[in-house]
N, C-alpha and C positions, 0 to 999 in steps of 0.2 A: 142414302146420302150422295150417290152420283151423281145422279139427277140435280139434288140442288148444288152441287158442286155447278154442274155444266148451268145451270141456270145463271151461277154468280161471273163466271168465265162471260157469258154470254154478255151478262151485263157491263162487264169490263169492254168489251170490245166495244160495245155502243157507247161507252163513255170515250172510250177512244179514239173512236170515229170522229166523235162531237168536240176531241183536243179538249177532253175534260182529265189530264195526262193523272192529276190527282186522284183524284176518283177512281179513274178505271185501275190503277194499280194496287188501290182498296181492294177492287173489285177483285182482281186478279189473286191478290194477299189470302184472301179470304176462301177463295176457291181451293187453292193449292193446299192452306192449314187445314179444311175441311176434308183433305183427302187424306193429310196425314195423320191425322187426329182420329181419322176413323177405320184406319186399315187397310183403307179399299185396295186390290189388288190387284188392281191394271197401270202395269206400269208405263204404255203406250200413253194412258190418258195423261200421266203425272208430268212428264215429260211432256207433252203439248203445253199444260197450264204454266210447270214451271220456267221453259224457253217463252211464253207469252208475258210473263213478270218479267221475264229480266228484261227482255226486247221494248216493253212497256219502262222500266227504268231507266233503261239508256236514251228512249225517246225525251222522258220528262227530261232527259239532266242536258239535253241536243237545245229543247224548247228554251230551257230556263236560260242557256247560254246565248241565245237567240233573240231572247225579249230585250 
């Protein structure tokens, strides 16, 4: 499950590259529940994905206030 955890993380970041701010915080959502849901117990990883969501939220809500 780590692996596709880091797969979906992975995919966030390239949506957020692409200011796809929606998207990648899907991306992001889904990575971080996929590690909680499953145990996994590295808590270095968890803490990367979960400061990547928030950092990813506070972008979207910078953009929206922006547009």
């Amino acid at each position: 499950m780590t692996i596709l955890a880091i797969s979906y993380h992975n995919m966030g970041i390239e949506e957020e590259f692409m200011r796809n701010y929606e998207c990648a915080l899907d991306w992001y959502e889904k990575s971080v529940k996929l590690l909680e849901e499953h145990a996994v117990n590295n808590p270095k990883l968890m803490m990367k994905f979960q400061k990547a969501y928030e950092t990813a939220k506070s972008v979207r809500i910078a953009f929206r206030k922006d547009a």
